[in-house]
PAPAKE-747829 format. One record per atom (N, C-alpha, C): x, y, z. Coordinates in steps of 0.02 Angstrom, whole numbers. Example, Ala and Ser with C-alpha at 12.3 -4.5 7.8 and 13.67 -1.06 7.14 Angstrom:
660,-284,390 $
615,-225,390 $
660,-165,390 $
642,-112,354 $
684,-53,357 $
645,2,394 $
***
This chain:
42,-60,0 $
0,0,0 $
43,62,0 $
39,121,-26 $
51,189,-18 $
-13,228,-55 $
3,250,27 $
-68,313,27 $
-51,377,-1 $
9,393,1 $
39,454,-32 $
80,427,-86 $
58,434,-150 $
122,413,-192 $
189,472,-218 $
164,518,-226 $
208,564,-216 $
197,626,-194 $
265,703,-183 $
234,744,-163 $
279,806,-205 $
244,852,-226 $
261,903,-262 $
254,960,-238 $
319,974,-191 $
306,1019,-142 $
280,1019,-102 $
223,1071,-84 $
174,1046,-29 $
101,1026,-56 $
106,983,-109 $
37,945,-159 $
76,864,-131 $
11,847,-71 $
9,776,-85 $
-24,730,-140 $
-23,687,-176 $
-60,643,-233 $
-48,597,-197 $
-134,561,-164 $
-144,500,-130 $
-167,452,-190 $
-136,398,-168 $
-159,352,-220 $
-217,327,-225 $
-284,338,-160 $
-342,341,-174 $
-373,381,-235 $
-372,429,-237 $
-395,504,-262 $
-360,504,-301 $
-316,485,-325 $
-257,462,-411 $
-311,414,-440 $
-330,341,-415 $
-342,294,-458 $
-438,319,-456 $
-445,352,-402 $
-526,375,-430 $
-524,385,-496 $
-488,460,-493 $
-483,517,-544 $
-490,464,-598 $
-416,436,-603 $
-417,389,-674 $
-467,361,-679 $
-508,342,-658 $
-543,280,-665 $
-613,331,-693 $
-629,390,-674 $
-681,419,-695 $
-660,453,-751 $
-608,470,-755 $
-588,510,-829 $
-581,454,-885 $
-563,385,-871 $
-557,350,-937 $
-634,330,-968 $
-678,307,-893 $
-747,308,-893 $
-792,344,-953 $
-795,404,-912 $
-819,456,-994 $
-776,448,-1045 $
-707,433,-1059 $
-687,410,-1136 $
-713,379,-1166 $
-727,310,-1133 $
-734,239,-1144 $
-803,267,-1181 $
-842,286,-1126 $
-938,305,-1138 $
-929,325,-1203 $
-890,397,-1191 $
-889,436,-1246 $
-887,422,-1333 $
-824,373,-1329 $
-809,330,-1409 $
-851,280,-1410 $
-900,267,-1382 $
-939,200,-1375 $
-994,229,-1394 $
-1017,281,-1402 $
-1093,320,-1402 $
-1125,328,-1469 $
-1058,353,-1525 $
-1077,361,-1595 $
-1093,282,-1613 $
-1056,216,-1592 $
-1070,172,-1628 $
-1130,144,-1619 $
-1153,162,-1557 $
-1224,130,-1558 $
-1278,198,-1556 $
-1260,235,-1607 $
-1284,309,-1633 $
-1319,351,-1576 $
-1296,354,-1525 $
-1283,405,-1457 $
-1271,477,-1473 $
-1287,541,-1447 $
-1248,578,-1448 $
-1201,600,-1411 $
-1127,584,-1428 $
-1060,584,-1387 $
-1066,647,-1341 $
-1084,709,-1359 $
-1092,754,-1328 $
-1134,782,-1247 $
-1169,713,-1255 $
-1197,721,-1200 $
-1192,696,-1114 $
-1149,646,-1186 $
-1092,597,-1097 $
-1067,626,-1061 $
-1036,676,-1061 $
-1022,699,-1000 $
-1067,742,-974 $
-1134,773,-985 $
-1164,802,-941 $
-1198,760,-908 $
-1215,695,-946 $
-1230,632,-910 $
-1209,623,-846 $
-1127,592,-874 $
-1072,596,-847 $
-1085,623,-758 $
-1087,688,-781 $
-1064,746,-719 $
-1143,730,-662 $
-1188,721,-719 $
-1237,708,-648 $
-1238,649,-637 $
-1230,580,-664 $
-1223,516,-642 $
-1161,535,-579 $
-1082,570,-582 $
-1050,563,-527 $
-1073,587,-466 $
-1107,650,-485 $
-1113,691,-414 $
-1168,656,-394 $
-1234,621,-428 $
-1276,589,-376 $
-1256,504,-342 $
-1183,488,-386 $
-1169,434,-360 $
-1143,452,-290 $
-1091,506,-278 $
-1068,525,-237 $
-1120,541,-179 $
-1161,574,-183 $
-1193,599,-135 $
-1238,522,-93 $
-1258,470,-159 $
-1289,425,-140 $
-1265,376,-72 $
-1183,379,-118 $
-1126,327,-71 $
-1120,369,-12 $
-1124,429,-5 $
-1111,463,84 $
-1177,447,99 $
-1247,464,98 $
-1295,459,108 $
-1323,382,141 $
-1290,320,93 $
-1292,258,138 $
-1243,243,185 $
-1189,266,172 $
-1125,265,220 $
-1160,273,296 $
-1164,344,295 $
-1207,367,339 $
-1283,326,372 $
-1318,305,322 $
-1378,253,344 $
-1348,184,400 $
-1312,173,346 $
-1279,99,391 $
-1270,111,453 $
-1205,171,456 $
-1171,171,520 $
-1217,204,572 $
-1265,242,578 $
-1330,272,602 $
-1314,274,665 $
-1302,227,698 $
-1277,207,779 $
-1206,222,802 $
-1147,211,759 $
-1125,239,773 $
-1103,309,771 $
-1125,343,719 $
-1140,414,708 $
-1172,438,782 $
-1236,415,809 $
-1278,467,848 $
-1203,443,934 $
-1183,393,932 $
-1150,356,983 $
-1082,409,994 $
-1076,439,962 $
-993,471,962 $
-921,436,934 $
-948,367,913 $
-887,327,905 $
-864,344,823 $
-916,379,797 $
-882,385,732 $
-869,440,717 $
-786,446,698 $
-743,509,686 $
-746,553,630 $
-730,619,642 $
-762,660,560 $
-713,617,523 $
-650,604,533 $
-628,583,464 $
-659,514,445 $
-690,477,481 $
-752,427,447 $
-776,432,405 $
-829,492,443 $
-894,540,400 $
-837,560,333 $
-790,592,337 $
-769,601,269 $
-752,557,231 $
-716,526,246 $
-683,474,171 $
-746,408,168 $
-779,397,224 $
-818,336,201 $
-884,348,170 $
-882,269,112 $
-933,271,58 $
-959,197,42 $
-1024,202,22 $
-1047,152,8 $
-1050,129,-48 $
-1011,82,-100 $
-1022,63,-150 $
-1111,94,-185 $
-1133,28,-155 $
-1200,26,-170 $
-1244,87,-160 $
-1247,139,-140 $
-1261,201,-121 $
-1251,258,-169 $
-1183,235,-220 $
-1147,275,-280 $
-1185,243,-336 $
-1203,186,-340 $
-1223,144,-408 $
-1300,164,-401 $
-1339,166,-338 $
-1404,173,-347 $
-1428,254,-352 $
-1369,287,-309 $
-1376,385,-324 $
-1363,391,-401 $
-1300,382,-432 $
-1307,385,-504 $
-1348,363,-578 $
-1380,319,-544 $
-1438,275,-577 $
-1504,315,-573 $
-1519,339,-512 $
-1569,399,-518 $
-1555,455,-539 $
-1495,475,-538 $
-1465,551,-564 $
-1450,544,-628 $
-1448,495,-641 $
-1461,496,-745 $
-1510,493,-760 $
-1556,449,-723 $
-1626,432,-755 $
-1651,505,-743 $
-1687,563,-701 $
-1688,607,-702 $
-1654,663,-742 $
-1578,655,-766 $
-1568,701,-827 $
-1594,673,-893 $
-1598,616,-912 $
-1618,585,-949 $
-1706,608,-977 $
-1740,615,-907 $
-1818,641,-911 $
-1804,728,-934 $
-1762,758,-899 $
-1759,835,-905 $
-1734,853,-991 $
-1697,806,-1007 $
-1640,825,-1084 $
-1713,775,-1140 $
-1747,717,-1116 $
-1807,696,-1158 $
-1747,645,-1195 $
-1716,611,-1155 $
-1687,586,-1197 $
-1688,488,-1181 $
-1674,443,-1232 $
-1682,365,-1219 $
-1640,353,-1166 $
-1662,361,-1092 $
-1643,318,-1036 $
-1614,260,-1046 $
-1626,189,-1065 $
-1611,137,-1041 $
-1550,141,-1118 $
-1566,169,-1180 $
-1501,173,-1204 $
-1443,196,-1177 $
-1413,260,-1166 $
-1384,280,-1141 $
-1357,253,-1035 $
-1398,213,-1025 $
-1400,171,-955 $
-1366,106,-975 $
-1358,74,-1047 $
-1345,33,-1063 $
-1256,62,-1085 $
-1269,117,-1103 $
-1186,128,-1148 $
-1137,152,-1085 $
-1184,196,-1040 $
-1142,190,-948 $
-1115,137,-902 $
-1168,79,-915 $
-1155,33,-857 $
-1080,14,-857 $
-1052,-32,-919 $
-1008,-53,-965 $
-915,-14,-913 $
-926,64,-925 $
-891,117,-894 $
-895,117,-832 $
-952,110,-805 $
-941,125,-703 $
-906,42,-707 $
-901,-5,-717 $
-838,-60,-693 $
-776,-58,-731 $
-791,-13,-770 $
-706,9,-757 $
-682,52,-724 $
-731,111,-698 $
-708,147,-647 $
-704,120,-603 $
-759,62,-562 $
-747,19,-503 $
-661,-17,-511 $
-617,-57,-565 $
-592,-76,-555 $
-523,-43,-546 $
-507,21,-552 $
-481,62,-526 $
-473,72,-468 $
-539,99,-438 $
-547,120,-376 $
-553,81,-341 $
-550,16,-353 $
-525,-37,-301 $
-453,-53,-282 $
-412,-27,-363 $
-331,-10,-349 $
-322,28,-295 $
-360,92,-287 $
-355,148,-247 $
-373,117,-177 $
-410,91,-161 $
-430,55,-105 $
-367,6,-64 $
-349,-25,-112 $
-277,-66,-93 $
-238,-4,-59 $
-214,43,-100 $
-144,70,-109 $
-178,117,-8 $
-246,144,-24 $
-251,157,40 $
-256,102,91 $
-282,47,104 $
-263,3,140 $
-340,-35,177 $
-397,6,127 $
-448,8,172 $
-501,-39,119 $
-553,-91,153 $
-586,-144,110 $
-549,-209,117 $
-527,-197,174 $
-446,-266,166 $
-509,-327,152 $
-455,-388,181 $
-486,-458,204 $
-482,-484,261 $
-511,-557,267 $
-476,-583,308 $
-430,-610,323 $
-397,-606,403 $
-322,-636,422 $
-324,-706,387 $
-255,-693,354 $
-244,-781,326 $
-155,-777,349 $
-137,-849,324 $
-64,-862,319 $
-43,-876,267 $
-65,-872,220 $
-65,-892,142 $
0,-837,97 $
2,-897,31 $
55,-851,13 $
43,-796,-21 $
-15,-763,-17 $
-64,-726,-60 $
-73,-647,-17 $
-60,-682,54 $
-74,-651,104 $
-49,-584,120 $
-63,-516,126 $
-18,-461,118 $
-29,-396,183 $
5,-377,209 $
26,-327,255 $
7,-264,248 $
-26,-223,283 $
-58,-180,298 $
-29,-135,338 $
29,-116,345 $
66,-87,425 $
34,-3,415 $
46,31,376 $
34,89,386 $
-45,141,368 $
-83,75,374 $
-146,110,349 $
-184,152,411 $
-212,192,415 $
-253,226,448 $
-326,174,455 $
-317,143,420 $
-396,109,424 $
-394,27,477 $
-350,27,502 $
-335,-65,552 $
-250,-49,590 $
-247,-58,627 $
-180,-71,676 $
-143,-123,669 $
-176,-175,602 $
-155,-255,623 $
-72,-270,596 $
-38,-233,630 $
54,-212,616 $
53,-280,610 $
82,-306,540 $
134,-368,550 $
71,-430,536 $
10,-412,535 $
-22,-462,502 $
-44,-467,432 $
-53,-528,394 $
-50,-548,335 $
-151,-533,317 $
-174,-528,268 $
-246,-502,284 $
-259,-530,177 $
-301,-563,176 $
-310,-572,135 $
-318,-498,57 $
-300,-481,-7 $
-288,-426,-28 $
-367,-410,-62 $
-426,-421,-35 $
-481,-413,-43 $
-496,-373,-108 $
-469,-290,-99 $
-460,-247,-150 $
-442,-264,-214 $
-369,-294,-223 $
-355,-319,-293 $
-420,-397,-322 $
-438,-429,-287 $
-479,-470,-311 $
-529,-432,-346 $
-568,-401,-306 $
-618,-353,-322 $
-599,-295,-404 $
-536,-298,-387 $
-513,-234,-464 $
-528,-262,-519 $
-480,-361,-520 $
-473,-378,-555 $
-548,-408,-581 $
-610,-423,-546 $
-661,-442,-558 $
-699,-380,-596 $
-681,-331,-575 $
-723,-264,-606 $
-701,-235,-685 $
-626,-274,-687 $
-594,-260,-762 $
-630,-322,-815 $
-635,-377,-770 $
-669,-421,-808 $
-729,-414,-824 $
-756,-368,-788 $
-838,-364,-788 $
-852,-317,-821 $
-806,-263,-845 $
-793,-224,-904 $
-802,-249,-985 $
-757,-293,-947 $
-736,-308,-1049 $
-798,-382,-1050 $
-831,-391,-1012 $
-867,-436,-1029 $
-951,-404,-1058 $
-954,-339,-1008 $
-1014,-321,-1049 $
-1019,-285,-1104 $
-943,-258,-1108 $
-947,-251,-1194 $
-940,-284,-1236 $
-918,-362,-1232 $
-933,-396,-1279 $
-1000,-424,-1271 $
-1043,-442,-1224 $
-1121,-437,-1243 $
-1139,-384,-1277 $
-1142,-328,-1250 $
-1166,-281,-1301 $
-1143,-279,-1377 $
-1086,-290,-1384 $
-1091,-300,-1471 $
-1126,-354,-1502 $
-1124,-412,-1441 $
-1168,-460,-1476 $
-1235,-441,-1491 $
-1250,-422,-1461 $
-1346,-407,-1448 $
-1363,-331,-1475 $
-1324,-294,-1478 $
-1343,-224,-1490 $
-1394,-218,-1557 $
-1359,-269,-1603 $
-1408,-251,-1654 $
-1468,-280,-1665 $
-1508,-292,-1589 $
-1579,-333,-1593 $
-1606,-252,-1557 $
-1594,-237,-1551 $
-1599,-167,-1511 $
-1655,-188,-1450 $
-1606,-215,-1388 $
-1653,-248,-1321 $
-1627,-195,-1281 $
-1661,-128,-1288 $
-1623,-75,-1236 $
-1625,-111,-1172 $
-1569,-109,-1127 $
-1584,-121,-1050 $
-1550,-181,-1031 $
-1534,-239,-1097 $
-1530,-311,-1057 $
-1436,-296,-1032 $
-1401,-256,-1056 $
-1336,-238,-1022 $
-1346,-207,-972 $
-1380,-150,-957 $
-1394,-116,-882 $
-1391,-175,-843 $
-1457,-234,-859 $
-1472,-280,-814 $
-1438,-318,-806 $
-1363,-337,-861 $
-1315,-381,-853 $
-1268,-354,-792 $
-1255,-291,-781 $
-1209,-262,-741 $
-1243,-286,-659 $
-1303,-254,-681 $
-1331,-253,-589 $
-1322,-328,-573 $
-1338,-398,-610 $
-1347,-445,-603 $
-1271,-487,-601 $
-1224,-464,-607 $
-1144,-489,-623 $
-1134,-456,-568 $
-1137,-396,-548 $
-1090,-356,-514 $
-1133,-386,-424 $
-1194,-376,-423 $
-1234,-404,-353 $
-1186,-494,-335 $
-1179,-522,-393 $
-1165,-578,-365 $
-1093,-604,-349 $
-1045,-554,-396 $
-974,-546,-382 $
-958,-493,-275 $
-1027,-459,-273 $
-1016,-423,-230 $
-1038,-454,-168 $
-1089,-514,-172 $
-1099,-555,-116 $
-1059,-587,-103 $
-1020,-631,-149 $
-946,-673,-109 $
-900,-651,-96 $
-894,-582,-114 $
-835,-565,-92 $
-822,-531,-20 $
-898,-528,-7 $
-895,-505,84 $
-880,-553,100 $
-875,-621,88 $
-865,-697,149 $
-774,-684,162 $
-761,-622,124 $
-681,-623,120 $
-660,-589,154 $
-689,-517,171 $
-677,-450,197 $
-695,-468,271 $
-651,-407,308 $
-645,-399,390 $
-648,-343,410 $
-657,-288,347 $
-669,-218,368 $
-717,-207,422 $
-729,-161,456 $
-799,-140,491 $
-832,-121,450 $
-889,-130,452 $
-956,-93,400 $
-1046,-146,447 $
-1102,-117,421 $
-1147,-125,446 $
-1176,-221,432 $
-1207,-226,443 $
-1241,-284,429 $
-1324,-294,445 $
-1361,-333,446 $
-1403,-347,421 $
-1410,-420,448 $
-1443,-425,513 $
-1431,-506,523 $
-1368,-556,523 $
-1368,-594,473 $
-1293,-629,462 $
-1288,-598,414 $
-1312,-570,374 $
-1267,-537,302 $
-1234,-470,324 $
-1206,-447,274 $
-1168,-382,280 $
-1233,-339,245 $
-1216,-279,249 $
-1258,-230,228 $
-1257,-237,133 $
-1208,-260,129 $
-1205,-241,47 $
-1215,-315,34 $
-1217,-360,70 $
-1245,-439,33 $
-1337,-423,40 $
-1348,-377,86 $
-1412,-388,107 $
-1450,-348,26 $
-1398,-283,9 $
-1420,-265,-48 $
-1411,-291,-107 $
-1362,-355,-108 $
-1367,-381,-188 $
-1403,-409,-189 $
-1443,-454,-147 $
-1498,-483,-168 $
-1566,-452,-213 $
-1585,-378,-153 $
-1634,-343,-224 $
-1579,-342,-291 $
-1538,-310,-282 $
-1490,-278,-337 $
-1491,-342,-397 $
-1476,-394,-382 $
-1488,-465,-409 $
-1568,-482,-432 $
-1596,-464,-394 $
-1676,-491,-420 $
-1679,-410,-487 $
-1666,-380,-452 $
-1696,-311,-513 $
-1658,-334,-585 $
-1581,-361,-596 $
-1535,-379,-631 $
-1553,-437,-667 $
-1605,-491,-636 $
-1637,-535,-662 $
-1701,-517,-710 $
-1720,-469,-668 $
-1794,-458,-692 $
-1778,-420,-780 $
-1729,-362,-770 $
-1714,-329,-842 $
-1695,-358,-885 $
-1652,-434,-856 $
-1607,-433,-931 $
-1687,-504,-946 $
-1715,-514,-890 $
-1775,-550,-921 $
-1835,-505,-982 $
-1846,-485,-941 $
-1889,-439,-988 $
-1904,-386,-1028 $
-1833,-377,-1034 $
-1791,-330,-1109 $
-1776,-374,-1150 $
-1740,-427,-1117 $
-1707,-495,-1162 $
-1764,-538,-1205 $
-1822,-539,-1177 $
-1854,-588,-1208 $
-1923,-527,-1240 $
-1917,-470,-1213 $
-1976,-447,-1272 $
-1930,-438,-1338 $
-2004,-411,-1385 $
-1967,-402,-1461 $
-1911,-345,-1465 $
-1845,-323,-1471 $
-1850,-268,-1508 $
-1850,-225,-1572 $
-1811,-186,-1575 $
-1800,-156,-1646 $
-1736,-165,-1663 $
-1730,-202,-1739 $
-1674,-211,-1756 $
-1640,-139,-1774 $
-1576,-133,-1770 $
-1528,-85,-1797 $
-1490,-85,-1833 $
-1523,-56,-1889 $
-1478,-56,-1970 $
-1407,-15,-1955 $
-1361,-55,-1990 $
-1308,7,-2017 $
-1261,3,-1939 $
-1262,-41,-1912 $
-1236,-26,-1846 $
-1156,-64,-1854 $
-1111,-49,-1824 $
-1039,-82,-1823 $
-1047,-138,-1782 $
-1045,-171,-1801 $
-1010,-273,-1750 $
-955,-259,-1719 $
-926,-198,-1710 $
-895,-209,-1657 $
-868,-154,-1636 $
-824,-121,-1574 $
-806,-81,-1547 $
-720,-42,-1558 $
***
């Protein structure tokens, strides 16, 4: 891990807030060159863009905050908590309403443009799970394995000198895969024109990659009975992910002339 990767004078560059950045600036590229081929207008991705981030953002503090509720009113939780902590699931479901709402205001095809986004937020996820490593926070659990990796200077655990499973990089590498996998569905299928069944591939890949991978993690965060807070949400997240790519997938759509096979 390094939380500071370098310093330019008195400009720290944390490697959290490095691999965000990247991960949202290649995001809108990706969107961006992806938009004309399935005849989008490129121009609008980033105003998309800008309100899908800020209501993801606000979403992920907003559940952050829900979860921890108790310890918030209790005193045990510190402003720098309240600041840096976020809820995955809180960012995916704030940005999902903050498009669909610009989407109603601009009059423009929602579940198209929801379809040419999804694809982009896991590659920003698999970034910002780099960033997560390099800060130290999302670990795993204690193992002895040769896989097993050290944590000494994080702000987020004390566990000096113990081995902690690398939770974060699993998670990156699943989110790069989960990238390049729904863009190759989408070229497959694009030209039946089933707006939505990629939205529904993401929610439905990403809920079930996100339930096993809590059986791994040792972070603190809320729960829900025996589940964790975010297993408790892939399950809707999973049924909604079922339900779209069901019933986008299997009604008729409109074929799309003139379209490129590929990206």
């Amino acid at each position: 891990m390094r939380q500071i990767l370098f310093e330019i004078g008195p400009i720290k560059v944390y490697g959290y807030g490095l691999m965000i950045a990247i991960g949202v600036v290649l995001a809108f590229i990706v969107a961006e060159r992806r938009a004309p081929k399935k005849g989008l207008d490129e121009d609008r991705i980033w105003s998309l863009g800008i309100w899908c981030a800020v209501g993801g953002f606000l979403g992920a503090k907003l559940l952050y905050v829900i979860t921890e509720w108790k310890s918030l009113f209790s005193g045990s939780l510190s402003f720098r908590d309240i600041l840096y902590g976020f809820v995955v699931y809180g960012g995916i479901i704030g940005g999902i309403l903050a498009g669909y709402l610009y989407c109603k205001v601009k009059k423009m095809n929602f579940l198209k443009y929801f379809d040419i986004v999804m694809p982009s937020i896991a590659l920003a996820q698999g970034f910002g799970r780099i960033g997560c490593f390099l800060a130290g926070c999302c670990y795993g659990r204690e193992t002895d394995a040769w896989y097993g990796m050290e944590f000494n200077h994080s702000v987020y655990h004390n566990m000096i000198g113990v081995k902690v499973i690398p939770t974060q990089l699993i998670m990156s590498v699943a989110n790069f895969a989960h990238f390049f996998l729904l863009v190759f569905i989408a070229n497959k299928i694009y030209k039946t024109g089933k707006d939505g069944v990629i939205a529904g591939c993401y929610l439905l890949f990403y809920s079930i990659g996100r339930f096993l991978i809590e059986f791994l993690r040792d972070d603190p965060r809320g729960g829900v009975g025996v589940l964790s807070t975010s297993q408790f949400i892939s399950l809707f997240i999973f049924a909604a992910g079922v339900g779209m790519v069901l019933f986008f997938g299997l009604r008729k759509g409109k074929t799309v002339q003139g379209a490129e096979k590929t990206e």
